[in-house]
KEDO-59947 format. One record per residue (C-alpha): x, y, z. Coordinates in steps of 0.02 Angstrom, whole numbers, plus 50000, padded with zeros to 5 digits. Layout:
BEGIN
      x      y      z
      X      Y      Z
...
***
This chain:
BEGIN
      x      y      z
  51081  49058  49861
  50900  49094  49889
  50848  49153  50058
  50734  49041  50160
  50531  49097  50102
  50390  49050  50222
  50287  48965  50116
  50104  48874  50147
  50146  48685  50126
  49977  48553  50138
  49997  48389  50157
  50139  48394  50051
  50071  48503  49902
  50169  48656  49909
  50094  48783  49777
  50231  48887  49673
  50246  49080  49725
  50163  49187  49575
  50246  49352  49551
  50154  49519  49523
  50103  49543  49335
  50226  49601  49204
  50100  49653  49081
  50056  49817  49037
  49924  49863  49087
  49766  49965  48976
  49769  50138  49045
  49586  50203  49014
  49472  50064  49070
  49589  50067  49235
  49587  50237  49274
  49389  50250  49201
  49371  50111  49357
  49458  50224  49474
  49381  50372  49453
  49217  50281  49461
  49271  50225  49626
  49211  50405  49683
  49030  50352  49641
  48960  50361  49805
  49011  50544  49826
  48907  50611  49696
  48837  50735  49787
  49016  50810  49848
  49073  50785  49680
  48941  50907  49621
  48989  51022  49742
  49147  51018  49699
  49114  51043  49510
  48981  51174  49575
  49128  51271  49662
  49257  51262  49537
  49166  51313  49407
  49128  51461  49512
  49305  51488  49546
  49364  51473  49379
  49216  51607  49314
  49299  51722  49421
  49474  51688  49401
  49456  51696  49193
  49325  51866  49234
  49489  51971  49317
  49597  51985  49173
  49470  52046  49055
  49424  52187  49193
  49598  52219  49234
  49620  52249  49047
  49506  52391  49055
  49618  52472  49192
  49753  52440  49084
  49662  52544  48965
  49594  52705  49074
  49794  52709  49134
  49864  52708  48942
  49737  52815  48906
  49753  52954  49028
  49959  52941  48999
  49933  52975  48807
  49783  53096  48840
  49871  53211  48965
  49998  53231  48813
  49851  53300  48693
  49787  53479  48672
  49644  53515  48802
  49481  53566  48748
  49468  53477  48593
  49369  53307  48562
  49454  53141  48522
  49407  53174  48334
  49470  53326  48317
  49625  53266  48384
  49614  53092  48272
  49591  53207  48124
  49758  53319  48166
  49860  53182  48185
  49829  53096  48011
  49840  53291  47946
  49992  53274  48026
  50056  53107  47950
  50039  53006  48109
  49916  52887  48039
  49978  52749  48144
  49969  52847  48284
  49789  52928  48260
  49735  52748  48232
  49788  52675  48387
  49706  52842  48482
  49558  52819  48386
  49534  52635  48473
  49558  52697  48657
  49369  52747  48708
  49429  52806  48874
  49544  52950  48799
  49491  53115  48854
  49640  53251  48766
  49695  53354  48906
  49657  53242  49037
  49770  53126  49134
  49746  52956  49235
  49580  52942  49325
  49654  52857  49486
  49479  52844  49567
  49419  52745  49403
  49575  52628  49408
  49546  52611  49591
  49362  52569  49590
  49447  52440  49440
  49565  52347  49531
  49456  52332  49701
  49326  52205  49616
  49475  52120  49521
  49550  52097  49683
  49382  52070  49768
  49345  51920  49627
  49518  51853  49656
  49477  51828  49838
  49299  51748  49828
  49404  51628  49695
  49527  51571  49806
  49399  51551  49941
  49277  51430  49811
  49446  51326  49761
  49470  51299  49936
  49316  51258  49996
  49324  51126  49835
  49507  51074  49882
  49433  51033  50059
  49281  50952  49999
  49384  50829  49864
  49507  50793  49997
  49355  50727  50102
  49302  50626  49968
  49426  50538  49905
  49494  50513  50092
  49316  50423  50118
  49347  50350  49936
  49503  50260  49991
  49446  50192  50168
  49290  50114  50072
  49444  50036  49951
  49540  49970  50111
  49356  49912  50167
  49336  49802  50011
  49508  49737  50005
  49472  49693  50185
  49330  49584  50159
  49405  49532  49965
  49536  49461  50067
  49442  49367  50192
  49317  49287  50023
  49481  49218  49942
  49529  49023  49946
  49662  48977  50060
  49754  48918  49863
  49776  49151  49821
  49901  49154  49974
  49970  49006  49922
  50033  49084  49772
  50075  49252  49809
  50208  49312  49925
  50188  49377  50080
  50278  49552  50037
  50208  49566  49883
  50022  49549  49942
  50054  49692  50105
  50122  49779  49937
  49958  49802  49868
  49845  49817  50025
  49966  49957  50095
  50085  50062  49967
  49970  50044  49831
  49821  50095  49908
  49925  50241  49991
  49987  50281  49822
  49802  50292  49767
  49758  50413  49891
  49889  50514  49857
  49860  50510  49668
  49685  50571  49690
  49707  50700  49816
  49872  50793  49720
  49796  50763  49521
  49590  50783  49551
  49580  50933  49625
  49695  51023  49494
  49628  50917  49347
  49466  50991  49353
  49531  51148  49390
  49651  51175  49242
  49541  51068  49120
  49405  51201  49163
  49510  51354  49172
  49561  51291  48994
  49371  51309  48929
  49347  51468  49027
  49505  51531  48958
  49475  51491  48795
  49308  51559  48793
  49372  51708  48839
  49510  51724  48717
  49391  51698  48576
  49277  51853  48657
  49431  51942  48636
  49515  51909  48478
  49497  51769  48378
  49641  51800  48259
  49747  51789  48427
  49674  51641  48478
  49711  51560  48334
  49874  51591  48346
  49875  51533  48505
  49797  51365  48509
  49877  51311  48345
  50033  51211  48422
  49923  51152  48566
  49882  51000  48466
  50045  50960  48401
  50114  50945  48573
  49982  50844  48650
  50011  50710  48502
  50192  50705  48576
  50135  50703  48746
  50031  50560  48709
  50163  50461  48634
  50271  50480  48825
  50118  50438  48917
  50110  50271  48821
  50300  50234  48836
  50306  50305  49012
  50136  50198  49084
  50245  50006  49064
  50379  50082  49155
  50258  50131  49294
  50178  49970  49312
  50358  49882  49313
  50399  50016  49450
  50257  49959  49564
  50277  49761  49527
  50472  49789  49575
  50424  49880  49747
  50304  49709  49777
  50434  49587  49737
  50558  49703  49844
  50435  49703  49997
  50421  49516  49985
  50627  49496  49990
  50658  49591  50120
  50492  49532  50206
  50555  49359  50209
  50735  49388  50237
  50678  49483  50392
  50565  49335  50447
  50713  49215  50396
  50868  49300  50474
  50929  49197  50600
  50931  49053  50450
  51017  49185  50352
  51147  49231  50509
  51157  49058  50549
  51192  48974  50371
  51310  49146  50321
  51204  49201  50184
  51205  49383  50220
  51307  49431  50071
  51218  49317  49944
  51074  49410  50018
  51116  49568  50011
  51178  49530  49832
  50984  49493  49801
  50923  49652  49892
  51040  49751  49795
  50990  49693  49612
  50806  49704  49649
  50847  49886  49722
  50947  49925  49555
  50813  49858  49458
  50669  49959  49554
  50784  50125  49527
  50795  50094  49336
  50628  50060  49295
  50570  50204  49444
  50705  50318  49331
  50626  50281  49164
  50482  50295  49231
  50505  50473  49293
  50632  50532  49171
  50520  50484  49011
  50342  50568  49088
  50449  50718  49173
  50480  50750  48991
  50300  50836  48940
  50321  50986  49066
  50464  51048  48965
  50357  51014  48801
  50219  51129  48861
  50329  51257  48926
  50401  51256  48763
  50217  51283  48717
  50190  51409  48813
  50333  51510  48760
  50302  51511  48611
  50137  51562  48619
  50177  51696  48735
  50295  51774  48598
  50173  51734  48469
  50054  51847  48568
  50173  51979  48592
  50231  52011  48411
  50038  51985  48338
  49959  52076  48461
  50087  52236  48461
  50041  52241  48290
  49869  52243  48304
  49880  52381  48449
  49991  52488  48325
  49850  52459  48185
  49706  52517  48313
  49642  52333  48278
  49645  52306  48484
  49683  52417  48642
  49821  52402  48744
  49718  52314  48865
  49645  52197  48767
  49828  52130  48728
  49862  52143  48916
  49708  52049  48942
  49770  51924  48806
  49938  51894  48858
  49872  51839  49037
  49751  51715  48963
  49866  51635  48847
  49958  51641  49004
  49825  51555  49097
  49793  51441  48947
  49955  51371  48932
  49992  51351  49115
  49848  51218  49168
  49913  51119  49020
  50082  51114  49079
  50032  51072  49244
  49916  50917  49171
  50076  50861  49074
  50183  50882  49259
  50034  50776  49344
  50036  50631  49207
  50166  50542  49309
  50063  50552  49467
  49900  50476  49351
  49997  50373  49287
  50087  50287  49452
  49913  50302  49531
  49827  50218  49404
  49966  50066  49391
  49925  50055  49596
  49738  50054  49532
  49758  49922  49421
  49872  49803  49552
  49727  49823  49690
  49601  49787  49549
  49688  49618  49498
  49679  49580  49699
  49474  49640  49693
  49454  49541  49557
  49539  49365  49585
  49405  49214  49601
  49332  49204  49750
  49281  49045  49846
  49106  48975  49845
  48972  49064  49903
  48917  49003  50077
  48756  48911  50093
  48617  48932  50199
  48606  48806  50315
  48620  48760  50482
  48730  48678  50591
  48605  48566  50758
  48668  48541  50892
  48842  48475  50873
  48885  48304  50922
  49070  48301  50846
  49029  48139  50722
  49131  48182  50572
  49140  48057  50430
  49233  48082  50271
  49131  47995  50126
  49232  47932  49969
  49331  48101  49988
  49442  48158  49852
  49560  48296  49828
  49702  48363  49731
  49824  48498  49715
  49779  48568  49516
  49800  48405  49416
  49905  48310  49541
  49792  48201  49641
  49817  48182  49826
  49686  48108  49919
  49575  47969  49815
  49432  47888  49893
  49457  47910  50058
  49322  47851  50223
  49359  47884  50380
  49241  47912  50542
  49279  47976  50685
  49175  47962  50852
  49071  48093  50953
  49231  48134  51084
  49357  48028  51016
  49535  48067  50976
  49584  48028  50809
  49791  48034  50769
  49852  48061  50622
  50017  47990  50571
  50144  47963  50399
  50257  48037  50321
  50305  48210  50258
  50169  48258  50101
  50044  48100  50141
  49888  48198  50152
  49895  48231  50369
  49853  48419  50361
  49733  48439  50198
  49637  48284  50293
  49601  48425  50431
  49594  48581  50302
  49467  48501  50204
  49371  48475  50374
  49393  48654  50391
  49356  48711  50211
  49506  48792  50172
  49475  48690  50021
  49339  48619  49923
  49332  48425  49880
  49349  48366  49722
  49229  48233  49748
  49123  48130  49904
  49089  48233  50042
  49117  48269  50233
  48992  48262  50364
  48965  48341  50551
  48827  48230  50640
  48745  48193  50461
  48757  48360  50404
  48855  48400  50239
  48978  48529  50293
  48967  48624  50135
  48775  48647  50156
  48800  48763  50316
  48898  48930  50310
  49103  48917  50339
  49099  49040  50497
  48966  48937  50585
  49081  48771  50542
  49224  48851  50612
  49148  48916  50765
  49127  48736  50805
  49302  48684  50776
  49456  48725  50894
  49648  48742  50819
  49813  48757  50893
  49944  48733  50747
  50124  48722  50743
  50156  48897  50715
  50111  48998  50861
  50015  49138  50833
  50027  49289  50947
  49970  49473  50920
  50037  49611  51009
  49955  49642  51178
  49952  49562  51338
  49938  49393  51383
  49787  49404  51441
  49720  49487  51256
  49809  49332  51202
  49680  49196  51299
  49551  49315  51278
  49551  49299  51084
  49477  49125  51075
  49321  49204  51186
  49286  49393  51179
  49155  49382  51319
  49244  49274  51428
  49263  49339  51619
  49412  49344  51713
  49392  49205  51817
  49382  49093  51647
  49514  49170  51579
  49624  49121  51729
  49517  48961  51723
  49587  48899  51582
  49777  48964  51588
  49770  48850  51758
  49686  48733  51637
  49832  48734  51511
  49969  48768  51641
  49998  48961  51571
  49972  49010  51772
  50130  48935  51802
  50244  49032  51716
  50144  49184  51691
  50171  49228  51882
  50344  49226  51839
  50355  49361  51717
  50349  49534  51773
  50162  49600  51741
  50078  49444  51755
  49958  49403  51653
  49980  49607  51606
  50137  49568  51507
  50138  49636  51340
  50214  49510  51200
  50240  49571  51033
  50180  49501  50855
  50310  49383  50872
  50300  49325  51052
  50494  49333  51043
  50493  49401  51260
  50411  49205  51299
  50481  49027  51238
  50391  48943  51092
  50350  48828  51229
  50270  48949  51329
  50175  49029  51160
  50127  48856  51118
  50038  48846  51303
  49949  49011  51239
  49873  48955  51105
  49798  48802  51200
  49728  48896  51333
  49633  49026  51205
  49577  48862  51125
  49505  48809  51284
  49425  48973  51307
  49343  48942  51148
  49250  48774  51191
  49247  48709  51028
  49149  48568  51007
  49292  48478  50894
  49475  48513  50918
  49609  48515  50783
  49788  48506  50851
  49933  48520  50702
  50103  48473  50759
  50061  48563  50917
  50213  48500  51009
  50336  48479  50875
  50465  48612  50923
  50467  48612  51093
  50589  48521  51250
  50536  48363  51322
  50479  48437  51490
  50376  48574  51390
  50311  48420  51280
  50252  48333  51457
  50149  48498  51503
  50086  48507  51338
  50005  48320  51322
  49926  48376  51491
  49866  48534  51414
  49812  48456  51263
  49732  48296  51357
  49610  48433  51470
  49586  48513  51307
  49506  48345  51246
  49419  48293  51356
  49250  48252  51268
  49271  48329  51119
  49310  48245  50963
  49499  48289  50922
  49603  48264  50766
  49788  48262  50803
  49929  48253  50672
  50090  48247  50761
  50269  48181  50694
  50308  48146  50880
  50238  47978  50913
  50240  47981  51098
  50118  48124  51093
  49962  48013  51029
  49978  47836  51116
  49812  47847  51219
  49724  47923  51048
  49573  47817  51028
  49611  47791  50839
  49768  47800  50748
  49762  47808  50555
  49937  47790  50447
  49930  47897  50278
  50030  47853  50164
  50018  47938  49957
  49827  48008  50032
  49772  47842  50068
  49734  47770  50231
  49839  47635  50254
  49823  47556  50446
  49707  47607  50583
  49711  47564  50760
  49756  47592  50930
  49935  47608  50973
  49940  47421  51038
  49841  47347  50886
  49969  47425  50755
  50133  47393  50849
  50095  47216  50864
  50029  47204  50661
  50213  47263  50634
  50161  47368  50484
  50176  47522  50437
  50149  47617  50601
  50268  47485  50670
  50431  47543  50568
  50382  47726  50579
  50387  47676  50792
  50555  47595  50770
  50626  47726  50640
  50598  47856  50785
  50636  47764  50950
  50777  47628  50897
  50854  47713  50728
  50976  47814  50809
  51006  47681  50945
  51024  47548  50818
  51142  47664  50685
  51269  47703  50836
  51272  47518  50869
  51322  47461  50689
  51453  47617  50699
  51528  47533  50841
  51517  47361  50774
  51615  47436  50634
  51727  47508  50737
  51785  47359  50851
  51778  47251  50675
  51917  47360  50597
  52106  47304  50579
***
C-alpha cells in the first residue's frame, strides 16, 4: 500500500506527480553548458590556465635536466674505468681495435666522458638543485591554481543556487504540482552539491593532465621520435574503448541520480506522513517500498561505478605496456650509441608522465560523468516554462472591489470554472461554500494568480489584476490557510513575518488582537519561545492563532481565509471566529470554510457547485429558499442526529 503523499489539491483538480526523467541524457551539450557556467570567471580562469601552464613547463623541463645528471653520473662510472690521459677518441678507436664495437659505440655517445676521470659530484649537484628548485616553484604555481579554481567554481555554484533560487520563485504554482516534494529538494540540494564537487575534484586535474599530456609529448618528440612512436601507438586504441564505457556508463549515471530523487521524495513523505503510517500499520509495506527503491539506487549506483571504474585499469594496462615498450627499445638504442643513458632515463619518466594524466582522466570520468547527470537534472529545473512575465502597472489606492468577469478556468483540458461573475464589496465578507472539488480554492488562487485564466478577467477597484505586477497584488492580499505554516524561530519571528518593520508594541498589538497573548504567557519564554518548522511544541490551534495574528500585522487590504478553522476544537473554533472577525473588520474577506457555523454573519454567501455559482445570499435568505445551501446546513447539523434516530427506530421495530 502506498504511503500517504502531500499533494497540492485546487478546487478539486489534483495534478498527477511527474517523476524525474528516465532518458538519457546527451553528454556534450550538457557538460559544454556546465563548463560555460564558469563564464563570469574569465579572468580567474586565465589565471588559472596562466599558472598551470607554468607549472606544467616546469614539471615536463625536470626530467630532461635530470637526464643530463643521469648522464655526467654514467659517465664518470664508465670513465673512471678508462686509461687516463688519453682522449675519448683514442679510447673509441681501441675499443673497436679491440672488438668492442658495441661498447665503443655507446662511449662514443656520452659527451660528458672524460677517460680517467670519475663522477663530477659538484656538476651533478649544481644538476639536481635547479631540478629540485623547478619542482618546487611547480608545486607552488599548481597550488596557487588549485586555490584559485576552488574559488571559482565555489562562486560558480552559489551563482547556480542563486538562479535556482529565483527559477523557483518564476515557476507556476502547476511545476510543484507535478513534481514531488523529495524529488525537487533532490535537485536544489544533492545535485547542486554533486556539481560542486564534480568541478572542484575533475577541473583542476583536467587541465593539468590534458596539458602535461602536450608538454609531455612535446618533449618526447625532442627526444626521440622513434620512442615516441612507440609510445603513443596504443594510446588511441584504448581511448576508442574508453569511449565505448563512457557511453554505456553515462545512462547508468543519470538513472543513479533520478533514483536518489525518487528516494528523497519516499522517505520525504513517509517522514511527513508517519503518524498515518503508525496509525494505519503500514510500516512494513513501507519499508518494503524504501527497501526496493534502495536496491534499485544500489544497482544502477553499482553499474554505474563498476562499468566507468573499468577505464583506469585500461590505461594502466596502457601504461605498462608502454613502459616495457620503452625499456626494451630504448636499451637497444643505448647499446647502439643511438641515445644516452639519460636520454632513456629522461624517456622512461615522460612516458611515465604521459601515461599517468591519462589514467587519471579515465579514473575522473565517473566524477564528469555523475556531475554532468546532476548538471543536466538542475538544467531541466532552469529550464521548465516559466509563468508570464509581470506587467507594468500599477495598483491605486486599494478599495478591496474585486469582480470576477465571465471567468473561466481549467485544469489542462478538463474545464472547471465556466463563465463565472461574481462581485464582491469594498469590506464585505464573501463565504464560500460546496462541496469537495467545486471550484472554492482556485476561485481565491486565481484572485491570487497562482494561475492564469483561461478566459474573462478579474478586477481590483477596476483594475485588471494581470495588468499590475504579482508582488504588488499580493502585498495587498492577506492569507491564513488550512495548513499552518511556521518556521523555526520564536514566536515573536513568527508575527513578525507578516510585517518586518513592525514595533513591538504592534506586534503584541495584534497577538492581543488575535488572542496569541493568552496562551503565549503560558509557555515558558513568552513570546521568546522557539517553535520549530513544524510548530509541533504548540497545538494546531494555537499555530492557527499565529498565522492570524502575522496576517493582522500585515494589514492587507483584502483577506483570504482557507479552511482556517477546519481542524481545530470547538472552544479554539470560538477564539478563532473572534480572531478572524477583528481580522475583518473593513476589509474585504473571502472565506471558504466546510464548517458552516464559521460564516453565518458573512455578508454574502455563494454555493459552488461543478465551478458554477449556484445560490448566493445571506445565511437567512438561503436557509429559507431550502436549496442547495439548505441541505448542505441540514447534512451537517441534523445528519448524524437524524441517522441515529432511524437506527433506533430500527431498533425498537425489530422482532
Amino acid at each position: 500500500m502506498a504511503t500517504p503523499r502531500r499533494t497540492t489539491r485546487i478546487g478539486g483538480g489534483p495534478m498527477a506527480a511527474m517523476g524525474p526523467t528516465d532518458k538519457s541524457m546527451n553528454f556534450k551539450p550538457s557538460a559544454k553548458r556546465l563548463i560555460g557556467l564558469l563564464r563570469p570567471q574569465m579572468v580567474r580562469m586565465v589565471a588559472v590556465l596562466a599558472l598551470t601552464v607554468t607549472a606544467v613547463v616546469l614539471n615536463v623541463i625536470g626530467p630532461r635536466i635530470t637526464g643530463h645528471a643521469v648522464d655526467k653520473i654514467f659517465a664518470g662510472a664508465i670513465g673512471q674505468e678508462l686509461p687516463d690521459g688519453q682522449s675519448k677518441d683514442q679510447v673509441v678507436d681501441g675499443l673497436r681495435d679491440s672488438g668492442q664495437g658495441t661498447f665503443a659505440d655507446m662511449v662514443s655517445a656520452m659527451d660528458d666522458l672524460v677517460p680517467g676521470q670519475g663522477i663530477d659530484f659538484g656538476a651533478v649537484g649544481k644538476i639536481l638543485l635547479i631540478v629540485l628548485t623547478l619542482f618546487a616553484l611547480a608545486s607552488v604555481f599548481q597550488y596557487a591554481q588549485s586555490w584559485l579554481l576552488n574559488d571559482a567554481v565555489q562562486a560558480t555554484v552559489r551563482r547556480l543556487r542563486d538562479d535556482v533560487e529565483a527559477k523557483i520563485h518564476r515557476l507556476p504554482l502547476s511545476y510543484f504540482d507535478q513534481q514531488p516534494r523529495g524529488e525537487l529538494l533532490s535537485r536544489v540540494t544533492n545535485d547542486i552539491d554533486n556539481i560542486g564537487q564534480s568541478l572542484t575534484q575533475t577541473l583542476s586535474q583536467l587541465l593539468f593532465s590534458l596539458l602535461t599530456v602536450v608538454g609531455v609529448l612535446v618533449m618526447m618528440l625532442t627526444v626521440s621520435p622513434l620512442l615516441t612512436i612507440f609510445a603513443v601507438v596504443s594510446i588511441p586504441l584504448a581511448m576508442m574503448v574508453t569511449g565505448q564505457i563512457m557511453k554505456r556508463s553515462q545512462k547508468q549515471f543519470v538513472a543513479q541520480w533520478s533514483h536518489t530523487g525518487e528516494l528523497n521524495g519516499q522517505i520525504e513523505e513517509t517522514f511527513t506522513g508517519h503518524e498515518l503510517v503508525t496509525v494505519f500499520g503500514r510500516r512494513r509495506e513501507v519499508e518494503e517500498r524504501f527497501d526496493a527503491k534502495n536496491e534499485q539506487l544500489r544497482s544502477v549506483s553499482h553499474k554505474a561505478q563498476f562499468i566507468s571504474g573499468l577505464m583506469m585499469p585500461i590505461m594502466m594496462f596502457v601504461g605498462n605496456l608502454t613502459y616495457v615498450i620503452v625499456c626494451v627499445v630504448g636499451g637497444l638504442r643505448v647499446a647502439s650509441g643511438s641515445m644516452t643513458i639519460g636520454g632513456v632515463t629522461a624517456f622512461v619518466q615522460y612516458s611515465r608522465q604521459f601515461t599517468q594524466p591519462l589514467a587519471q582522466l579515465a579514473s575522473m570520468a565517473n566524477l564528469l560523468q555523475s556531475g554532468v547527470a546532476s548538471a543536466e537534472r538542475v538544467f531541466e529545473l532552469l529550464d521548465a516554462p516559466e509563468q508570464s512575465a509581470d506587467a507594468d502597472g500599477h495598483l491605486p489606492h486599494t478599495r478591496g472591489r474585486v469582480a470576477f468577469e465571465d471567468v473561466s478556468f481549467g485544469y489542462a483540458d478538463t474545464p472547471l470554472i465556466e463563465h463565472l461573475d461574481l462581485v464582491a464589496e469594498p469590506g464585505q465578507t464573501v463565504a464560500i461554500v460546496g462541496p469537495t472539488g467545486a471550484g472554492k480554492t482556485t476561485l481565491v488562487n486565481l484572485l491570487m494568480r497562482f494561475y492564469e485564466l483561461d478566459g474573462g478577467r478579474i478586477t481590483l477597484d477596476g483594475t485588471d489584476i494581470r495588468s499590475v505586477p504579482r508582488a504588488e497584488l499580493r502585498d495587498r492580499i492577506g492569507m491564513v490557510l488550512q495548513d499552518t505554516w511556521l518556521f523555526g524561530g520564536t514566536i515573536r519571528d513568527n508575527i513578525a513575518y507578516g510585517n518586518l518593520d513592525a514595533t513591538e508594541e504592534q506586534i503584541q498589538e495584534a497577538a492581543r488582537a488575535t488572542f496569541v497573548d493568552r496562551f503565549v504567557h503560558s509557555l515558558p519564554d513568552g513570546y521568546d519561545t522557539v517553535v520549530d518548522e513544524e510548530g509541533n511544541n504548540v497545538s494546531v490551534g494555537e499555530r492557527q492563532l499565529i498565522t492570524i495574528a502575522r496576517a493582522f500585522l500585515a494589514d492587507p487590504a483584502m483577506l483570504v481565509l482557507d479552511e482556517a478553522t477546519s481542524s481545530v476544537d470547538t472552544r479554539t473554533e470560538v477564539l478563532l471566529q473572534h480572531a478572524m472577525a477583528a481580522l475583518r473588520s473593513d476589509r474585504t474577506s473571502f472565506v471558504i470554510a466546510h464548517r458552516l457555523s464559521t460564516i453565518r454573519d458573512a455578508d454574502t454567501i455563494l454555493v459552488m457547485e461543478d465551478g458554477h455559482i449556484v445560490e448566493q445570499g445571506s445565511h437567512a435568505q438561503l436557509i429559507a429558499a431550502e436549496g442547495a445551501y439548505y441541505r448542505l446546513y441540514m447534512a451537517q447539523f441534523r445528519g448524524a442526529v437524524v441517522d441515529v434516530d432511524e437506527e433506533d427506530a430500527a431498533g425498537v421495530a425489530a422482532p
